[in-house]
N, C-alpha and C positions, 0 to 999 in steps of 0.2 A: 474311677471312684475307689477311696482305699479309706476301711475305717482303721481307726485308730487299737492298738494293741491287746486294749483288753477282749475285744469281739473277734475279730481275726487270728489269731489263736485255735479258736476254737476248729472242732471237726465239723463236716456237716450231717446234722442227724438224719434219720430216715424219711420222713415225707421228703423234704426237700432234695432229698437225693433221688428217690423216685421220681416227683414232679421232672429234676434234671433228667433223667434218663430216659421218661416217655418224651417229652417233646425232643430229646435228640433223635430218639429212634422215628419217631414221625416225620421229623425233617428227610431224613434219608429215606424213608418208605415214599414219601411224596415225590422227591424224585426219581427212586427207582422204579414207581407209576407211570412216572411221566413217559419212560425211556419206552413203555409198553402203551403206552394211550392211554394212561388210564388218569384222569385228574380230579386227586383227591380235593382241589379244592371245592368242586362244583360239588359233592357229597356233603362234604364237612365243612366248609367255609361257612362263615353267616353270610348271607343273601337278605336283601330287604324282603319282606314278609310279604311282599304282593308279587313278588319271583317267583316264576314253575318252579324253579330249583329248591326252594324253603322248603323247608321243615324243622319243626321245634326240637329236634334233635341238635341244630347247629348251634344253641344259644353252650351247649356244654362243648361239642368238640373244635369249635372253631379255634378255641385258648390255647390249642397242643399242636397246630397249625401253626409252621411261618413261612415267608417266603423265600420259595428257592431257588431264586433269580441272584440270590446275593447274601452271604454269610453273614453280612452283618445286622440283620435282623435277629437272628436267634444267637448272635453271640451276643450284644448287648442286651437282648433279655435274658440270657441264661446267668451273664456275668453280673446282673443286678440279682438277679435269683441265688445264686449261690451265696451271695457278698450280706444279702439282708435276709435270706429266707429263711437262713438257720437260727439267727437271734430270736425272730417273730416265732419260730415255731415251740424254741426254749421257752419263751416268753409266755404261750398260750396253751401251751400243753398238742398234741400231735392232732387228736381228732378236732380238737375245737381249730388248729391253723389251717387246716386242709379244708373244714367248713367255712373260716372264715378268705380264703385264695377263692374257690371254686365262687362263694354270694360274687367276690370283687368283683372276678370274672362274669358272672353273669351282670351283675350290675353295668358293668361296661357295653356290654349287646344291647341292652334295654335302651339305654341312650344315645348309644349310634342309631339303634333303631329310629329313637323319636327323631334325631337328626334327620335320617335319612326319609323319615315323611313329611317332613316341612321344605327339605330343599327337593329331595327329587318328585314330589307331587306337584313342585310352582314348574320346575324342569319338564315334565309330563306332560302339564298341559299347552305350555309352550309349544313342543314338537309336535304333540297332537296337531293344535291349532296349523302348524306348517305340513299338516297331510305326511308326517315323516312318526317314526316307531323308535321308540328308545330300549334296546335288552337292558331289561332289569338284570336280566341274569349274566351278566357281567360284572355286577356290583358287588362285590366279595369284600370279607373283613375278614381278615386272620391274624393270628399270635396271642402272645401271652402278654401283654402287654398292661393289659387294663387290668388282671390281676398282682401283675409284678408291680404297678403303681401303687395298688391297694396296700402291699409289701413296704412300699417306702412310706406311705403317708403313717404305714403303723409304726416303723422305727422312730418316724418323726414324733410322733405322740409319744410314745412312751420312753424315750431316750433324747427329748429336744436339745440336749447340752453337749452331746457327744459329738468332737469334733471329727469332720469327715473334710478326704483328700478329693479334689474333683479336676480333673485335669481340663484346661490346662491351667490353671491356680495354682500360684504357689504358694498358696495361703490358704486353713484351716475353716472353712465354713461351717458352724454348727448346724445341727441336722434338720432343726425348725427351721431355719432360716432359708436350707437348699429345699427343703418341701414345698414351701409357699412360694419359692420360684419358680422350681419346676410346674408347680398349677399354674401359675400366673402365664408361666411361656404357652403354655398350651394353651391355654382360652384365647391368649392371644393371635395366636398362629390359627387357630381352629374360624375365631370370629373372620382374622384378617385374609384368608384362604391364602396367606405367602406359601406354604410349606403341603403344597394339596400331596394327596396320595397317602398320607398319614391320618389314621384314627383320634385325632386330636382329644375328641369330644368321648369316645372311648376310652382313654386314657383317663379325663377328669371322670366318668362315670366309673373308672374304680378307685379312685381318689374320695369322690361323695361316698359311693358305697361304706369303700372303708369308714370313715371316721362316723358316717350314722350307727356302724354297725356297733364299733367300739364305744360310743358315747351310751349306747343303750345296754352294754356290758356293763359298763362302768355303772350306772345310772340303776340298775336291778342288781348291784354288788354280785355277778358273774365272774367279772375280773377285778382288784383291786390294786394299790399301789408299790404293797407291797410284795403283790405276785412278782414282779418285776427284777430284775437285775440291782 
């Protein structure tokens, strides 16, 4: 993904260079746990909320979490975060973008959660019923994912005209129009389970998150239009 030159340009300001820096440094502390026994995800992970492992600590650090089985988890979150993170953040001012990442992210736990008590409670009793036990505690959700969507659904609002490079296109898709597909693939993928192993529905909860949050900005003149770029 590559926005076009007036945004690109720019440096990245301070939240988002932090955001970047903690989730790098977490990646590599995760694995060099690993190397000792030690695995953070079962700590910090989200876990469904009827897992020994829970606690309401995970709904915040689970976001600075990715998997380190394979780079390109936290390179495509980090590469969406640097590329849209510093616009949103110009856009909203530093404390309100860091509040408005951190709700996405939590809004995204919230509704993996509800996900995961409608499919793994019918799964539950299932196994139950065949005299067999399912670890809950196997069921982990990690990354930044559901925040860094919250990220795109805001550029998409407030810059829908702005043409963005999306590989592999070789042609200019404006920003509203790559928003509403990127939701669209994922409900789809999430309803159709082709794509399992993916937070689908985590993703669209910081997708909703985001735009209730800004539509209620907008709506009590918090932010206006001509905050904007």
């Amino acid at each position: 993904m590559q926005l076009n030159n007036r945004f690109s340009a720019r440096s990245v300001p301070p939240v988002t260079m932090h955001l970047l820096i903690i989730n790098a440094l977490m990646w590599l502390a995760s694995m060099a746990c690993l190397r000792y026994g030690v695995d953070l995800f079962r700590w910090l992970g989200l876990h469904f909320w009827q897992a020994s492992d829970f606690n309401i600590a995970q709904f915040f650090t689970y976001m600075f979490l990715h998997d380190t089985s394979s780079f390109t988890h936290i390179l495509v979150n980090m590469f969406m975060l640097w590329m849209l993170g510093g616009v949103i953040e110009r856009t909203l001012g530093a404390k309100r973008y860091l509040f408005y990442y951190i709700t996405c992210g939590l809004g995204a736990a919230l509704l993996q959660e509800l996900v995961w008590q409608f499919t793994l409670s019918s799964i539950m009793n299932d196994i139950a019923a065949a005299g067999m036990y399912l670890p809950l505690n196997d069921v982990v959700s990690v990354g930044a994912s559901g925040a860094v969507f919250g990220i795109m659904l805001a550029f998409g609002m407030f810059y829908p005209n702005v043409n963005m490079y999306v590989i592999p296109f070789p042609f200019p898709i404006k920003a509203k129009w790559l928003v509403i597909g990127y939701g669209l693939i994922e409900l789809f993928f999430g309803v159709s389970h082709i794509m399992p192993g993916v937070g689908h529905f985590a993703h669209l909860g910081g997708m909703i998150t985001g735009i209730l949050l800004i539509l209620y900005w907008k709506h009590n003149g918090t932010i206006r239009r001509n905050d904007f770029y």
